[in-house]
LUMSETI-67757 format. One record per residue (C-alpha): residue number from 0; z, x, y. Coordinates in steps of 0.1 Angstrom, whole numbers. Layout:
BEGIN
@num->NUM w->Z u->X v->Y
...
// end
This chain:
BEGIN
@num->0 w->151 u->11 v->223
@num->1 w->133 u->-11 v->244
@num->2 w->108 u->10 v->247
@num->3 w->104 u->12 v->211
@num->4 w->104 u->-23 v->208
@num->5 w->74 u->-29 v->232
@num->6 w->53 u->1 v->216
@num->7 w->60 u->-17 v->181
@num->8 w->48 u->-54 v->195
@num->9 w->17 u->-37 v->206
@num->10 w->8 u->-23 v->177
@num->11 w->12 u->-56 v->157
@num->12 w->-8 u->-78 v->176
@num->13 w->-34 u->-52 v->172
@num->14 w->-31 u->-55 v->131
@num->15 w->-18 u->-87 v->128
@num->16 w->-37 u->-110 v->151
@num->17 w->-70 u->-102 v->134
@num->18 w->-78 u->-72 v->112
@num->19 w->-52 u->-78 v->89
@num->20 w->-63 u->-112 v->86
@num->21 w->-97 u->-105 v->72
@num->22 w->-86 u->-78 v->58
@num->23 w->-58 u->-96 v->37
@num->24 w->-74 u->-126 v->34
@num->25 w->-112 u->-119 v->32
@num->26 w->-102 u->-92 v->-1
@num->27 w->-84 u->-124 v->-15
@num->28 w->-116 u->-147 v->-13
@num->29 w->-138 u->-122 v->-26
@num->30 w->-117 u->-112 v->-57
@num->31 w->-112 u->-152 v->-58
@num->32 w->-148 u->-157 v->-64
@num->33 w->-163 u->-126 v->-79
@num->34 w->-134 u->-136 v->-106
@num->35 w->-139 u->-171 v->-104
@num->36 w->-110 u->-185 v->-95
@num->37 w->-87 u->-163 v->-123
@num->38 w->-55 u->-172 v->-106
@num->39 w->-64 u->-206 v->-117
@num->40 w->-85 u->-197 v->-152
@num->41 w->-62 u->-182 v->-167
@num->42 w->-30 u->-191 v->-149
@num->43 w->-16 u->-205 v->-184
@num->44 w->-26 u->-170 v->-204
@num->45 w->-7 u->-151 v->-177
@num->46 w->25 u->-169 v->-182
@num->47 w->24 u->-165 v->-218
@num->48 w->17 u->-123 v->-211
@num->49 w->51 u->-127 v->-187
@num->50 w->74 u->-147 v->-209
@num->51 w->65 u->-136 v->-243
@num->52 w->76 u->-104 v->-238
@num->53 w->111 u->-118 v->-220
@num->54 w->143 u->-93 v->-229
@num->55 w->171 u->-82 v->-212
@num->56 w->171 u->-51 v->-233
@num->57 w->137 u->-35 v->-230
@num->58 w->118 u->-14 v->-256
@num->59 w->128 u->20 v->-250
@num->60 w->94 u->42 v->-243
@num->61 w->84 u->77 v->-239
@num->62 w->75 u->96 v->-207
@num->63 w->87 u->69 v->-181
@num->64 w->68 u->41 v->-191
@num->65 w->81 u->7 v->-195
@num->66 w->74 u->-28 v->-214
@num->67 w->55 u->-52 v->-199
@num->68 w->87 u->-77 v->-190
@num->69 w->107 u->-42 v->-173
@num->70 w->75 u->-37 v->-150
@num->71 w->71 u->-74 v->-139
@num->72 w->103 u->-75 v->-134
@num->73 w->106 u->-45 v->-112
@num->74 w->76 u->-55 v->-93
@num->75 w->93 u->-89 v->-88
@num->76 w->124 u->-72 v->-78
@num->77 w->106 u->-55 v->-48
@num->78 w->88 u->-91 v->-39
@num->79 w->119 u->-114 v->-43
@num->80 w->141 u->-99 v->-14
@num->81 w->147 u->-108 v->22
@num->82 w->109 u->-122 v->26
@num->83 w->119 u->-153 v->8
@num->84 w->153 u->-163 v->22
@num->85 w->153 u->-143 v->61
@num->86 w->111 u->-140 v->63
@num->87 w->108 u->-174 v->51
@num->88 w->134 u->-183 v->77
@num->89 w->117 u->-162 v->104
@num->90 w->83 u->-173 v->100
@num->91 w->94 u->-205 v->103
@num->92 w->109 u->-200 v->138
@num->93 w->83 u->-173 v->148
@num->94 w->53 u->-191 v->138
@num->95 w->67 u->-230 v->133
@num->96 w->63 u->-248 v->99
@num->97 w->26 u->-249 v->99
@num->98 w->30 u->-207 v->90
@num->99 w->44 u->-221 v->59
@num->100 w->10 u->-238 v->50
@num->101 w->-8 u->-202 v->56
@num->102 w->15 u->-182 v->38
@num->103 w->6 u->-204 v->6
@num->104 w->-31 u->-199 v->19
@num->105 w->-25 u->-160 v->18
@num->106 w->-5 u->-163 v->-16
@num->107 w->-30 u->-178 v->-32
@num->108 w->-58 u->-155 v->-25
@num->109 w->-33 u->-131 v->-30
@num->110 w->-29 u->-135 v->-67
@num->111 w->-65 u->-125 v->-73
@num->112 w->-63 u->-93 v->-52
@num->113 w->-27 u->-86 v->-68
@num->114 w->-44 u->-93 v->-105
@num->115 w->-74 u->-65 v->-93
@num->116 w->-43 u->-40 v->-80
@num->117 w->-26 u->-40 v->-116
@num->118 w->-63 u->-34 v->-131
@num->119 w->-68 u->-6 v->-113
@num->120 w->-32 u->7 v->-114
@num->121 w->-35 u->7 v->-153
@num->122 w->-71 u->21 v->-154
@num->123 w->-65 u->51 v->-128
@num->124 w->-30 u->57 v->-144
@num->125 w->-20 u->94 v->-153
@num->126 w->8 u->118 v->-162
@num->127 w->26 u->139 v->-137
@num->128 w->57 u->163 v->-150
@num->129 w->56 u->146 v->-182
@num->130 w->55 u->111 v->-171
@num->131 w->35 u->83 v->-169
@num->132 w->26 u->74 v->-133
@num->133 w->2 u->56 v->-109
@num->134 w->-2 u->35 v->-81
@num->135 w->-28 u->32 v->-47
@num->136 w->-27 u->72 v->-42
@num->137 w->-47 u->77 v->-76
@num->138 w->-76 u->50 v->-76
@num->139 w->-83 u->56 v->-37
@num->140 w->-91 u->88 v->-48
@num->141 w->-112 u->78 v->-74
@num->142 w->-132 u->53 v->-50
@num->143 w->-138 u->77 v->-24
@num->144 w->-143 u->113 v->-37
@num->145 w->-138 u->143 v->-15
@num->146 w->-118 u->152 v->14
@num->147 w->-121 u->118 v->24
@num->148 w->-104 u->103 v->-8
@num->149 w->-77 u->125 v->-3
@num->150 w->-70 u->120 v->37
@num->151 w->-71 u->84 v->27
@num->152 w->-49 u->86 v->0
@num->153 w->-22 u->110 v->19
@num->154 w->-24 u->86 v->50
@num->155 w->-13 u->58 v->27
@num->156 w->14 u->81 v->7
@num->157 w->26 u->85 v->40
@num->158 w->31 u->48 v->51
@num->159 w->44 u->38 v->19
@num->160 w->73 u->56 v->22
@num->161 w->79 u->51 v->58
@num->162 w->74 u->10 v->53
@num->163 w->88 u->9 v->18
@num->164 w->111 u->31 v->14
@num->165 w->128 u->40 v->51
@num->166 w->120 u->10 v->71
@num->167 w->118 u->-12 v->45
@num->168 w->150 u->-4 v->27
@num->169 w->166 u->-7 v->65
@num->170 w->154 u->-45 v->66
@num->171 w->171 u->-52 v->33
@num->172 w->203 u->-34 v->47
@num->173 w->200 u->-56 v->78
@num->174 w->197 u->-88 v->62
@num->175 w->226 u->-81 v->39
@num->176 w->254 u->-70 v->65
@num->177 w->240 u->-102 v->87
@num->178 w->250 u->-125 v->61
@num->179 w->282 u->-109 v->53
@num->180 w->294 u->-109 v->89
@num->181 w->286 u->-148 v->85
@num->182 w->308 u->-147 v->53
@num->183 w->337 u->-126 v->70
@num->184 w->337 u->-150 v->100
@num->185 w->347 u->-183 v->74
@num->186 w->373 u->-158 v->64
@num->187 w->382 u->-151 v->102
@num->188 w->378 u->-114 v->95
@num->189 w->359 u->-91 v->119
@num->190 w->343 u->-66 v->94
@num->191 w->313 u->-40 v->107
@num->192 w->281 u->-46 v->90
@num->193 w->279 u->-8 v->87
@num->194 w->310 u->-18 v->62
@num->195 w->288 u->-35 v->41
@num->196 w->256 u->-8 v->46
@num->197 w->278 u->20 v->33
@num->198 w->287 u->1 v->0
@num->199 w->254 u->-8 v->-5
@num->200 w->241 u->27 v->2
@num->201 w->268 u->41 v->-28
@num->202 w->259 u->16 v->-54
@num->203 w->219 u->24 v->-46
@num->204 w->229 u->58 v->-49
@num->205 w->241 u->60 v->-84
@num->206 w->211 u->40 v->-96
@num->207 w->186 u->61 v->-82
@num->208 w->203 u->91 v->-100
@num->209 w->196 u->73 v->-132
@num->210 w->161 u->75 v->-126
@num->211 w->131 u->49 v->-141
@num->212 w->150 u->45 v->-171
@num->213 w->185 u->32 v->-149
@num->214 w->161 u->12 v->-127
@num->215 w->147 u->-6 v->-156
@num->216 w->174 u->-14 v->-171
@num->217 w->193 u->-28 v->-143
@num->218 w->163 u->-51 v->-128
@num->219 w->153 u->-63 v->-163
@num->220 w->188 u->-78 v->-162
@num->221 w->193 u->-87 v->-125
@num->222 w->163 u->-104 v->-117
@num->223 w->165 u->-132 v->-145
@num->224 w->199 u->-141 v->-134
@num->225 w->197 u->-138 v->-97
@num->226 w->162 u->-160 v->-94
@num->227 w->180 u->-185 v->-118
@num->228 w->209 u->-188 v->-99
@num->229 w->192 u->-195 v->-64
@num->230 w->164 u->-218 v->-77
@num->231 w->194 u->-241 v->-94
@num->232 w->213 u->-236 v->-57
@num->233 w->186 u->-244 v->-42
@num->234 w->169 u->-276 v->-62
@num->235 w->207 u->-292 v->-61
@num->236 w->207 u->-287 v->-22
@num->237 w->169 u->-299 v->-15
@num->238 w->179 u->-328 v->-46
@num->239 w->212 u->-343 v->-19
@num->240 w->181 u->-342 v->10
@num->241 w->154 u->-357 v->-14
@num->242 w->143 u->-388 v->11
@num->243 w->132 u->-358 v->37
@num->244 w->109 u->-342 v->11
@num->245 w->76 u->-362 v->24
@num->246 w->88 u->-351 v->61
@num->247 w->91 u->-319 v->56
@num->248 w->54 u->-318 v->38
@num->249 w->40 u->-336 v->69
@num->250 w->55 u->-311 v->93
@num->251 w->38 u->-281 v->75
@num->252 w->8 u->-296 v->72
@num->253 w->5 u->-310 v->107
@num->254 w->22 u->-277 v->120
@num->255 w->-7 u->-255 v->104
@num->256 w->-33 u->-274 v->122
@num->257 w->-13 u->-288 v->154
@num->258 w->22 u->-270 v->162
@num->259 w->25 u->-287 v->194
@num->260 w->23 u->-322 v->179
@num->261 w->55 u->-314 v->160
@num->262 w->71 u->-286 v->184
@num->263 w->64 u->-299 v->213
@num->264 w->42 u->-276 v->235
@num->265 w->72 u->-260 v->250
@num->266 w->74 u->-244 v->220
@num->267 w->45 u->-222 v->229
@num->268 w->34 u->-217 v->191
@num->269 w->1 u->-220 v->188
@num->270 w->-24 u->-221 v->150
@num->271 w->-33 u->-186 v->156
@num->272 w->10 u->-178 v->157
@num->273 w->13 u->-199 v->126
@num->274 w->-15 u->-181 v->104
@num->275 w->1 u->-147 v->121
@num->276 w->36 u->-150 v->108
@num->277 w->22 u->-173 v->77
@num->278 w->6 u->-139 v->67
@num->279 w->29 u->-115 v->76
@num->280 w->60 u->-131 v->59
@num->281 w->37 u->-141 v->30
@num->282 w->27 u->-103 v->25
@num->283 w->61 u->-89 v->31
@num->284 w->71 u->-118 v->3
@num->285 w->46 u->-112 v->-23
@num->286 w->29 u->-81 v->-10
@num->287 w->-4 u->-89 v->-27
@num->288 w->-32 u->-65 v->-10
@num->289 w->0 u->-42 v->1
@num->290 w->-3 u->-14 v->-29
@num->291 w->34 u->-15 v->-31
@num->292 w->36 u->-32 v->-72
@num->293 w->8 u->-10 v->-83
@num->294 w->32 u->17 v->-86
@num->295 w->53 u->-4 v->-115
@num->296 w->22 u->-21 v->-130
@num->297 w->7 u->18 v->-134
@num->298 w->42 u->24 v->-159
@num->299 w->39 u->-8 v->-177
@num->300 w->27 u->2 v->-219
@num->301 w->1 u->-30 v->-215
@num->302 w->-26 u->-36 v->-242
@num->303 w->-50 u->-38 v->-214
@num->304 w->-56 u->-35 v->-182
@num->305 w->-65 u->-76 v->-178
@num->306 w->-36 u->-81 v->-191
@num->307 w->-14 u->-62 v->-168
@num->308 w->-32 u->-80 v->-141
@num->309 w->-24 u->-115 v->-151
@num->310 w->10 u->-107 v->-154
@num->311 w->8 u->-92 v->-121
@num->312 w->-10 u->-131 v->-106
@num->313 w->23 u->-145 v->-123
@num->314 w->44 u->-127 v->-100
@num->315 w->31 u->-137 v->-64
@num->316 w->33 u->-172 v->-83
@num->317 w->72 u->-169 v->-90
@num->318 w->76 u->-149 v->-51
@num->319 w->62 u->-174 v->-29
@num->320 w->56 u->-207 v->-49
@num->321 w->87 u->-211 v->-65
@num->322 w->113 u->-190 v->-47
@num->323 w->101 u->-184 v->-11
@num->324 w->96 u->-226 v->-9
@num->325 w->135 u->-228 v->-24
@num->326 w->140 u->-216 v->11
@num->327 w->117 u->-234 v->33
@num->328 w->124 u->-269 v->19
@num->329 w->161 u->-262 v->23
@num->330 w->157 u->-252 v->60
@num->331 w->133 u->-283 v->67
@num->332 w->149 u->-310 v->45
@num->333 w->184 u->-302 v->59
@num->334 w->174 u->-303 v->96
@num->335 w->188 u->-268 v->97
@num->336 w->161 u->-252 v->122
@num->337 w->179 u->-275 v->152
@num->338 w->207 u->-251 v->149
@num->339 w->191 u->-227 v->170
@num->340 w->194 u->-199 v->145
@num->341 w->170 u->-174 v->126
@num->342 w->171 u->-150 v->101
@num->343 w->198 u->-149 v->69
@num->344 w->223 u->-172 v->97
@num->345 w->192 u->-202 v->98
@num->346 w->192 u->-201 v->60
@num->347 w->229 u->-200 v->56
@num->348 w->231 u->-232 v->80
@num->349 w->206 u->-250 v->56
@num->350 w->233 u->-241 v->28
@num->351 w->262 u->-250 v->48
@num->352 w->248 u->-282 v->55
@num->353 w->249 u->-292 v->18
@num->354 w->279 u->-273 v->7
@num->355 w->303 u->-268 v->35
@num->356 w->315 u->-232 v->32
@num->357 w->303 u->-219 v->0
@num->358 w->268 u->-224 v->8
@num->359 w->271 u->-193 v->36
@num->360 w->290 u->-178 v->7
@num->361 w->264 u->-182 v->-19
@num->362 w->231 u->-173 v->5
@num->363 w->248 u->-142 v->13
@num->364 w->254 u->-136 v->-27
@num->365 w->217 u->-144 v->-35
@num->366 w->208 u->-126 v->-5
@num->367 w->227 u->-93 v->-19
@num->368 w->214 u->-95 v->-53
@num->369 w->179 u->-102 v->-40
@num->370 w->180 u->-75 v->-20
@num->371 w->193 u->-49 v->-36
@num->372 w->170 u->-52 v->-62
@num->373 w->143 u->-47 v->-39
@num->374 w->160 u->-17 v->-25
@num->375 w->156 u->-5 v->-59
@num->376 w->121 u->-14 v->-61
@num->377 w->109 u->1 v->-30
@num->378 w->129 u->31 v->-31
@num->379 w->112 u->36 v->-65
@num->380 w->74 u->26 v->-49
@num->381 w->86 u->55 v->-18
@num->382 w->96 u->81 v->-46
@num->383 w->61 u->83 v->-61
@num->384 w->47 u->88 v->-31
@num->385 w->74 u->111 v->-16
@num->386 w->65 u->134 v->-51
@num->387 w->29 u->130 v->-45
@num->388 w->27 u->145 v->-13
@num->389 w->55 u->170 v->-11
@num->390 w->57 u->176 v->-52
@num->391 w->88 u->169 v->-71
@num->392 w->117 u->189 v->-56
@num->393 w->108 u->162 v->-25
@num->394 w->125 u->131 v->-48
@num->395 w->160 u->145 v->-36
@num->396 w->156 u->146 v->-2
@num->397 w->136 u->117 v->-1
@num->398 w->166 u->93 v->-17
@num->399 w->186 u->108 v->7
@num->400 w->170 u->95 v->37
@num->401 w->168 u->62 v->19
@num->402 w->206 u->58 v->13
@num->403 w->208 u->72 v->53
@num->404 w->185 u->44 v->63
@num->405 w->203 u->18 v->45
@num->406 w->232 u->24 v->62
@num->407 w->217 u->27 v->97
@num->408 w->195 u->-6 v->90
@num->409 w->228 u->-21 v->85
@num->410 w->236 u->-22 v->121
@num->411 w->202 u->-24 v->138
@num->412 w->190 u->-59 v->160
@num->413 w->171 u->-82 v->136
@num->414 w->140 u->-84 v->157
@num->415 w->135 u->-42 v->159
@num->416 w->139 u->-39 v->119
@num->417 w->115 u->-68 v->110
@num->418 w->93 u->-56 v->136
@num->419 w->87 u->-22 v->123
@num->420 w->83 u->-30 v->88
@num->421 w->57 u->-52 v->100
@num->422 w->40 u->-26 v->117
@num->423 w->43 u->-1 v->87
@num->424 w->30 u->-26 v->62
@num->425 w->0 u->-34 v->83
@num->426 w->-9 u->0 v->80
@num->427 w->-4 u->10 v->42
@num->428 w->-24 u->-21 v->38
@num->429 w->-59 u->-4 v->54
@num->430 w->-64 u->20 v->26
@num->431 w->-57 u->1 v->-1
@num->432 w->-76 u->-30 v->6
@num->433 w->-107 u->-3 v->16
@num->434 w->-101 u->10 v->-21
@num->435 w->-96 u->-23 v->-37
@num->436 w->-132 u->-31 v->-23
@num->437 w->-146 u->-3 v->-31
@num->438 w->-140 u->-6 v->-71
@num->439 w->-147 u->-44 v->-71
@num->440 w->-168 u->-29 v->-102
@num->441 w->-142 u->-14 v->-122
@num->442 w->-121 u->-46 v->-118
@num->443 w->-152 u->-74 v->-128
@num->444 w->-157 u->-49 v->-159
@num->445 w->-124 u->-50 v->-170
@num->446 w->-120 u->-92 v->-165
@num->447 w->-154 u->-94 v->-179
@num->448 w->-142 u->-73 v->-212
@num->449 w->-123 u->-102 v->-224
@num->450 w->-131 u->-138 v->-237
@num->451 w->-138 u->-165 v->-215
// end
């Protein structure tokens, strides 16, 4: 295991300490400028795209597709998981409160490159088996023709499912039974977080039976309710610490630039640790540049492709303005980082701080709704892939290993499982961003198509 865990380090400092940085963030300012500055343009026009087709009982529609609320919604069910209550947590310790100030630096190129992922999604879009489907695989094909195109778009099939849907699925297990052997312990019980794992992997069984039409249904409901209930939690617990608000802004900002004027140099964290772990969390948050929400964008029955994307821009906005800063401002106004601990356990002391307790109880409650909906998501993201490469009598198997690794992740050290996904994200991200680059065109045509 250690041995694993030193390969796995290596390999991330490779991606992480500079390619994926220009990669990630270099995609973002281009796409930020060749659409001048869209995230911010038409900011207003996306929310009305997202909101004004709100339900909780979605249009039913033929060969897999879905409305425009069911695929935001399931693309925000894959963003809003353990990235913005553990990863927020973890980049905070990892890479000190100045990686806060970069992830919101990443996020907000990120909506550009996010809005040209849903174009491209919706314009390269096609029907497999009698269904709708899309996704990465489809328009890296169409950027680069040949065998190329297709070793390119197998390689990142391939990823996808091992970050997404194996590893992935394992850090969403993990961060679960964590919290819910915090929750046992107030109880004095001494439960196995492979207790936990196996319920989770039973309930994520039976909706990945139901297919798109079961997943639908259930995020369209779930994610209203569970991002309600956390940002009211959450604004209540940072509203009883409101006099630390201007503290905690001057730590991130100082720690972005300077992490040893707030950590102390003992800390060892230096700006190049903060942007790391800024961008890392950030992507695993909001996963713009990732090709992961592509896949849900591809089903959505949009009037356009534009319009797909600024829906898309809305959701990084929700992930990692609104939600993933619920959690930082928690940690940071409560004092809670003193406690020594990381992960789901450093967000569960912010809680605990304000509500005794409940608040362990109610992180670990967000935590399983958040999730599990992204174990629904990803699995989802995987299973397109899985089909893709191995053809349709691959989906069984493939949800298989899923509900296997979910249990396993359930019991794994926190450092291996985050680690890992890392590394698997990092690479799913190559292709994609190469492809994204490459049909700059296609993306500037469709933006261009509509009024200014």
């Amino acid at each position: 295991m250690d041995t694993i865990m030193e390969l796995v380090t290596k390999g991330n400092d490779f991606l992480w300490s500079f390619l994926l940085l220009v990669l990630l963030c270099g995609t973002g300012i281009y796409y930020t400028i060749r659409l001048r500055f869209i995230q911010v343009r038409k900011f207003g026009e996306g929310c009305r795209q997202v909101f004004g087709h709100f339900s909780l009982h979605g249009e039913k529609h033929e060969k897999g597709e879905m409305s425009p609320f069911q695929s935001i919604a399931t693309a925000i069910a894959a963003q809003v998981g353990t990235g913005n209550l553990t990863g927020a947590a973890t980049a905070l310790i990892g890479g000190g409160p100045g990686a806060i100030f970069w992830m919101w630096v990443s996020a907000f190129f990120g909506m550009a490159t996010i809005y040209a992922e849903a174009v491209l999604a919706q314009t390269y879009k096609t029907e497999v088996n009698g269904e709708i489907t899309g996704g990465p695989v489809y328009y890296i094909k169409a950027a680069f023709r040949g065998t190329f195109g297709k070793v390119l778009a197998a390689l990142f099939a391939i990823f996808i499912v091992l970050a997404l849907g194996f590893m992935g699925n394992m850090v969403q297990s993990n961060s679960i039974g964590a919290a819910f052997v915090e929750v046992f312990h107030v109880f004095g019980m001494e439960i196995p977080p492979v207790v936990v794992g196996l319920i989770l992997a039973a309930f994520a069984a039976f909706i990945f039976l139901g297919g798109t039409k079961r997943l639908a249904s259930v995020v369209e409901k779930i994610v209203p309710l569970m991002a309600g209930v956390y940002i009211v939690g959450s604004l209540i617990l940072i509203f009883m610490h409101v006099t630390q608000i201007p503290a905690a802004f001057m730590m991130i900002f100082k720690s972005a630039f300077d992490p040893s004027a707030v950590l102390g140099a003992g800390a060892g964290i230096t700006v190049r640790e903060a942007i790391r772990f800024g961008v890392a969390r950030g992507l695993f948050s909001n996963e713009a540049g990732m090709g992961s929400t592509p896949h849900a964008h591809a089903r959505a029955k949009a009037e356009t492709p534009h319009q797909q994307g600024l829906c898309a821009m809305i959701s990084v906005f929700i992930d990692t303005f609104i939600i993933l800063n619920l959690t930082v401002f928690s940690v940071l106004t409560t004092g809670a980082m003193s406690t020594g601990k990381d992960g789901t356990a450093l967000t569960q002391a912010a809680f605990m701080n304000g509500f005794g307790s409940f608040g362990i109880i109610f992180v670990a409650v967000c935590l399983l709704f958040f999730a599990f909906s992204t174990i629904l998501g990803w699995h989802f993201f995987g299973l397109i892939n899985a089909k893709y490469l191995f053809g349709e009598k691959a989906g069984k198997i493939y949800s298989l290993i899923v509900i296997v690794c979910i249990i396993i992740g359930s019991t794994l050290k926190l450092e291996l499982v985050w680690s890992m996904a890392d590394f698997f994200n990092g690479l799913m991200v190559i292709p994609n961003v190469l492809a994204l680059v490459a049909l700059s065109g296609v993306v500037l045509s469709a933006a261009n198509k509509q009024k200014h």
